[in-house]
C-alpha positions in Angstrom: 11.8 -3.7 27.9 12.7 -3.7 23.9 15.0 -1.0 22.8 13.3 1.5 19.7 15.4 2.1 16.7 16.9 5.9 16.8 14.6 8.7 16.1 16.7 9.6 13.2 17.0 5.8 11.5 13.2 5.3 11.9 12.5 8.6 10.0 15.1 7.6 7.4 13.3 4.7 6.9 9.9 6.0 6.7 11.3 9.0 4.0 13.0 5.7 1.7 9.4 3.5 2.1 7.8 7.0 0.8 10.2 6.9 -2.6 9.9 3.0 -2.8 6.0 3.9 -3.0 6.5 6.4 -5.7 8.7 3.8 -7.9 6.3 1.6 -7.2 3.3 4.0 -8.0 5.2 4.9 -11.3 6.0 1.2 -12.6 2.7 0.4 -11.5 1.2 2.8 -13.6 2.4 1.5 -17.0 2.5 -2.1 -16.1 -1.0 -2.5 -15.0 -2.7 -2.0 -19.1 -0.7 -5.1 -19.2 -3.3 -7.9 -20.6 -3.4 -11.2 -22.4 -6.1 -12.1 -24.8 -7.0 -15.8 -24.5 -9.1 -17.8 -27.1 -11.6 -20.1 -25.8 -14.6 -22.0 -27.4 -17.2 -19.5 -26.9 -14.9 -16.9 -27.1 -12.3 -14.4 -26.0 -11.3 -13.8 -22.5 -9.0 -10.7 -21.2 -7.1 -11.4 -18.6 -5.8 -8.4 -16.7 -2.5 -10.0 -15.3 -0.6 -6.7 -15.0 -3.2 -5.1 -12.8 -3.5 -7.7 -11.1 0.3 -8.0 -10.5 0.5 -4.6 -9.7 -2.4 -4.6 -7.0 -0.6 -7.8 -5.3 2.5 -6.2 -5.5 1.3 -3.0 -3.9 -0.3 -4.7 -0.7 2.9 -6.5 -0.2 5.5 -4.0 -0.2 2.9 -2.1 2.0 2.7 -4.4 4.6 6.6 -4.8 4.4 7.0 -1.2 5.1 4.8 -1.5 7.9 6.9 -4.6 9.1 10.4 -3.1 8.5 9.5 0.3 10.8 7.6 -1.8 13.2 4.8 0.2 13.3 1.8 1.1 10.8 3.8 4.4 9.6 5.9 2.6 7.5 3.0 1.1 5.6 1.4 4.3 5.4 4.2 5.9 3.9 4.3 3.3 1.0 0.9 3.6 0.3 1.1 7.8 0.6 4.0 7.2 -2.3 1.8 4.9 -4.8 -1.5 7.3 -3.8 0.9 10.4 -5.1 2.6 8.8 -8.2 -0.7 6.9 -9.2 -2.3 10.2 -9.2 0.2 11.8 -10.9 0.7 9.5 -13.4 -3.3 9.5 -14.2 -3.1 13.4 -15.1 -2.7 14.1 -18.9 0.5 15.8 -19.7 1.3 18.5 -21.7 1.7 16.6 -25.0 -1.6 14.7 -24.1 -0.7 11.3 -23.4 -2.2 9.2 -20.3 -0.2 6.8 -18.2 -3.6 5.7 -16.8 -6.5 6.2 -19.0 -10.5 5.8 -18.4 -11.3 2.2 -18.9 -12.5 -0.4 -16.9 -9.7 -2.0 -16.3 -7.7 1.6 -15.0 -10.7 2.2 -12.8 -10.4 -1.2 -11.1 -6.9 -0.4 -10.5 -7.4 3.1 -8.7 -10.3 1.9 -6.6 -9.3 -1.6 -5.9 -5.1 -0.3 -5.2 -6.5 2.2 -3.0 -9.0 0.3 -1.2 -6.6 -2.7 -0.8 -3.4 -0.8 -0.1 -5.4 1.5 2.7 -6.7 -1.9 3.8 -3.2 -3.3 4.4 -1.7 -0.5 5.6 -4.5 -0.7 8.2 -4.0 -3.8 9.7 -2.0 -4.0 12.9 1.3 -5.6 13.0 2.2 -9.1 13.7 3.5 -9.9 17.1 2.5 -6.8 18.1 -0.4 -6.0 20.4 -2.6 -2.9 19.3 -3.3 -2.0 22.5 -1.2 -1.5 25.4 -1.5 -0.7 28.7 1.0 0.1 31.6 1.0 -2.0 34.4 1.7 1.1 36.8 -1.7 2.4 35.4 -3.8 -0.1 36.2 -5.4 0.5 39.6 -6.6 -2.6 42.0 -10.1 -2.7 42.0 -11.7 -2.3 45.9 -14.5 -4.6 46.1 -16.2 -3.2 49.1 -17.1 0.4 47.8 
């Protein structure tokens, strides 16, 4: 029988993955226009290294959330953080300016972070079966009836 972390210390944890989503989220939102232009032959290339950073980043700290509660709450409350900042961040604010704006590149970012980052915080965790049953539950099966 494995012993479960307090109540009280798993909540704690949970509350501090929610803010490490939200600086995440926040970062996130101004590193991701990050680009570098790249001359080739034919041409010019964009590479979008600070979405791509950012997107990485996000499924990582996600699934260690997950890993450090032990259960798929923790990786939910990271990704409940980014969802909140990253949507607060793409609002205009009073003065006008964007964090986020409308391109290509921002979209990507919203729709590939949250697809990804609901993806991750999805999957079970390692070591850890997804389905349990008790052994007092299961009931021998007669095989004359």
């Amino acid at each position: 029988m494995t012993r479960r972390a307090p109540r009280l210390l798993t909540l704690l944890r949970i509350m501090g993955l929610v803010v490490v989503g939200l600086g995440v989220g926040i970062i996130g939102s101004f590193l991701q226009a990050t680009r570098e232009i790249v001359t080739m032959p034919w041409g010019q290339v964009v590479v979008p290294w600070g979405m791509i950073a950012v997107v990485v980043t996000v499924i990582i700290v996600i699934r260690g959330g997950a890993w450090l509660v032990r259960s798929r709450a923790g990786g939910w409350a990271v990704f409940a953080g980014w969802l909140v900042a990253t949507i607060v961040m793409s609002a205009e604010s009073p003065s006008g300016d964007l964090a986020i704006s409308a391109g290509g590149r921002q979209m990507t970012y919203l729709l590939g972070g949250v697809i990804l980052g609901a993806a991750a915080a999805t999957f079970p965790i390692a070591g850890r079966s997804s389905h349990t049953i008790s052994r007092e539950r299961i009931q021998p099966v007669d095989p004359q009836t």
